[in-house]
N, C-alpha and C positions, 0 to 999 in steps of 0.2 A: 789267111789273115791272122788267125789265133796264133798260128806256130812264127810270121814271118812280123808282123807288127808286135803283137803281145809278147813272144817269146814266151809262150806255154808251155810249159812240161811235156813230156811224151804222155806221161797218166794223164796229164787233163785232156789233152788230145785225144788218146784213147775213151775219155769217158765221156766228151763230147760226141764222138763219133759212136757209140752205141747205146748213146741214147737219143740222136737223130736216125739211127738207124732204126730201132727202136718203135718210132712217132713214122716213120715213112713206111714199113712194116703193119702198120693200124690203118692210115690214112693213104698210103698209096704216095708219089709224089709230092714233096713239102712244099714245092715254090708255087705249087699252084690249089693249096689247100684253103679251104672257106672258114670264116669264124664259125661258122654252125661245124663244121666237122673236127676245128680246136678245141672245141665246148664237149665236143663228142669224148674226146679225150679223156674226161674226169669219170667215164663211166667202164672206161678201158681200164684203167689205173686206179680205180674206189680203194682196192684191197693191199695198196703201196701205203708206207710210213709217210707221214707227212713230211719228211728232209727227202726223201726219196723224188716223192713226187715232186716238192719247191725245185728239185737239181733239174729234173727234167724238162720244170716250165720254164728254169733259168735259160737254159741250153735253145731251145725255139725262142725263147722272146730274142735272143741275141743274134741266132740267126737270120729270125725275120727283122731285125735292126740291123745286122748289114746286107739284107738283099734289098733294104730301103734305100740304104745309104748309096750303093753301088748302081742306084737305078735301075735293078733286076724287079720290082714289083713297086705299084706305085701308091700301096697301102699297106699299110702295120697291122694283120688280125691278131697278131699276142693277145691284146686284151681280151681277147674270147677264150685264152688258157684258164684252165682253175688257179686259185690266190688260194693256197694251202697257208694255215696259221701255224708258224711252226715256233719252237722256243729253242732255244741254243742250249745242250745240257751243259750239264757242269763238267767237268775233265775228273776220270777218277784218278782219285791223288793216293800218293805213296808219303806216308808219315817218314819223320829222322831216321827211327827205328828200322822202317823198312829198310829205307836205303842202305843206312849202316850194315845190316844183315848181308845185304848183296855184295858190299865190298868188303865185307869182311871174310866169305866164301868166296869170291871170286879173288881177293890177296892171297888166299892160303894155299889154295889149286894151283897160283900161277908162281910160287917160292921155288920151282924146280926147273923156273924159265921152261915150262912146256907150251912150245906156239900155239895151239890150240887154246890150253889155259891165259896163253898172255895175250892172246888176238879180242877173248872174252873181254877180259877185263880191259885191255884199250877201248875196245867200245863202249863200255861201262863208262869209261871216265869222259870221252866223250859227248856222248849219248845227256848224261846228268850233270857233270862239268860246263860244257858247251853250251849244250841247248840244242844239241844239230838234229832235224829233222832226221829219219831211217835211209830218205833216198840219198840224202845229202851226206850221210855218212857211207853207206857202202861205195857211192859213186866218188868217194872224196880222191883228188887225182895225192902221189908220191909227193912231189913237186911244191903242194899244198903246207906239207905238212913242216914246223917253222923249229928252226935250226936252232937259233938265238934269239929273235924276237919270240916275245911272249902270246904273239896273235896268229891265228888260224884265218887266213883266206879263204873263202869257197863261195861258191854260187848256188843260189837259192831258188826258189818258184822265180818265172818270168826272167829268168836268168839276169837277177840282181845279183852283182856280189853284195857281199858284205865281210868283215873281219869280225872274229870272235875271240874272246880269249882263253888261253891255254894254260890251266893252271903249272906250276912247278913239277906237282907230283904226275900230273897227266901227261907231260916233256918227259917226266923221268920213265913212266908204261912205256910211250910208245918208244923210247931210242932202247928198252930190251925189246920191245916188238918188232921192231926191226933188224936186231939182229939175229934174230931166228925165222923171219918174214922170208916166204919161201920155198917150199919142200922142193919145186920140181924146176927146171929152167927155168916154161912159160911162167911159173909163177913170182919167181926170182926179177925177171925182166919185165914186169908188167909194170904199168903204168898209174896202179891203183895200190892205195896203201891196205888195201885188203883185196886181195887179188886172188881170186879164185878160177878152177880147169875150166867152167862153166860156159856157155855162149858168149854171154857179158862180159868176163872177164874178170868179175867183181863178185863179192859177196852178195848174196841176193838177198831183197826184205825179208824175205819167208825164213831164208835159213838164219838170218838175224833175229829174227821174231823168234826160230826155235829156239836159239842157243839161251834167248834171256830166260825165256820159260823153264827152261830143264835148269837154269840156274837161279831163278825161283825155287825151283821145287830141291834142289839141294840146299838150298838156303832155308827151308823151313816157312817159305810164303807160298801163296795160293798161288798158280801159276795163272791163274786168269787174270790177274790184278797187272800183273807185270807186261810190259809190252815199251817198245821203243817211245811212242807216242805218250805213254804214261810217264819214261823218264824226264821226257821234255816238257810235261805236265810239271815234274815235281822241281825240276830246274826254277820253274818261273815264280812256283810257287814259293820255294824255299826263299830265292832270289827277294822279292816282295815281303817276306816274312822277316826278313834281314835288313829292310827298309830302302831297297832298290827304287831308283825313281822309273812311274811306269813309261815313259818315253826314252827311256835306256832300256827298257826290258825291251819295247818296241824291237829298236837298233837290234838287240842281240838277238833275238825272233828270226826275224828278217820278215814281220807285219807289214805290210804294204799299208793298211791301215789300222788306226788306234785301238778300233770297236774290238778288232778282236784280239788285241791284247787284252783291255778291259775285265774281259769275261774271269781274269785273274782277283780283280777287286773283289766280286762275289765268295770266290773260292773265301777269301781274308778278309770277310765283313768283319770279325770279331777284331782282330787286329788293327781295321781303319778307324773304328767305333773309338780302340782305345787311341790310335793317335788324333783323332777330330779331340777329344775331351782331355788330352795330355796339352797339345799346342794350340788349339785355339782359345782366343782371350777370355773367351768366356766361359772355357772348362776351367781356364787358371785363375779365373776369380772363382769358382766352385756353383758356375750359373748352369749346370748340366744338365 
């Protein structure tokens, strides 16, 4: 159902699946498990983070929602799962200065058009240009990538497309990344604008993850700071900070819903503060 109605990711599939695996592993059989032995469950799982545990309960309550649904059982014991309080952290964010530093090391590396160096920095731009999630860039297909139009196609979670856009200088990375895009046939022929000998075929998160880090750390930043999901942090943030309306940051996200765009406004309470008391009528008479 996940994979054929919802159009799930393979990750969330996979993380569906062990962590039913998981809950059936403790309890034995889930379709025929009791509210006293769901209850049981919070005692199995005391020494889990509370995001940890909330993912777990999410995954059985939804299961036991569609074995209702399907008329596989003719009661809902979810509710006998633990209700973990949990708070949404904040995104750790990369300042101008950071960023700047990263593309100023990853520009200088790649002035000898070395593919390695210029595969970097296309992700880079990317990655913080874009906004594109890590799967959504290594998986991003050849064919994606935009000739003359200034927008980027790709498909997101739930296999939504959406368009994004492609700045000038990121059109001018990737058409030298392509033309050194390559070393060996299979990687010449492949289907993927980062195409790697690998299983996949593709660049993988992990070796994406390394490359940002080691160019961190030549760049003079903490390399823990840095991570794909942190550039897409600082995308939304800078974006917002620029005065982006957050229902277009939505759009370029590819947010299914608003809330967690949202969690941006926090990041830039100092910034809303000042524009509530800049444009509303009663900061501009001086009633603050």
């Amino acid at each position: 159902m996940l994979a054929a109605e919802r159009g799930a990711a393979l990750n969330t599939l996979a993380a569906y699946r062990r962590d039913l695996d998981g809950a059936r592993a403790l309890l034995g059989p889930l379709e025929s498990a009791t509210p006293a032995a769901l209850t049981s469950l919070g005692e199995h799982w005391i020494e889990l983070a509370p995001s940890s545990l909330a993912r777990k309960c999410s995954a059985l309550r939804q299961f036991y929602g569609f074995l209702a649904d399907e008329g596989l059982r003719d009661d809902d014991p979810s509710a006998a799962l633990p209700r973990p309080v949990t708070r949404r952290p904040l995104p750790r964010l990369l300042g101008h200065g950071d960023v700047e530093a990263l593309f100023t090391t990853a520009e200088k590396e790649a002035e000898g058009d070395s593919p390695s160096a210029l595969r970097t920095l296309a992700a880079l731009e990317l990655l913080y240009g874009s906004g594109l999630r890590a799967t959504e860039l290594v998986s991003l297909p050849l064919r994606s990538v935009p000739r003359d139009a200034p927008l980027l196609t790709l498909t997101g979670k739930g296999g939504v497309q959406r368009m994004v856009p492609v700045s000038t200088r990121a059109r001018h990375v990737l058409s030298r990344w392509l033309a050194v895009r390559g070393s060996s046939a299979k990687e010449a022929e492949s289907r993927f604008l980062f195409p790697s000998r690998g299983e996949k075929g593709h660049l993988t998160r992990i070796r994406l993850f390394q490359l940002l880090r080691d160019l961190a750390l030549r760049a003079g930043l903490d390399p823990s700071r840095v991570s794909p999901h942190v550039l897409r942090h600082a995308f939304a943030t800078h974006l917002l900070e620029g005065g982006a309306d957050l229902r277009v940051l939505q759009m370029l996200l590819g947010h299914a819903d608003i809330s967690t765009t949202q969690i941006y406004t926090h990041v830039d309470a100092a910034r809303l503060v000042a524009l509530v008391n800049a444009r509303h009528p009663l900061g501009q008479k001086g009633l603050k």
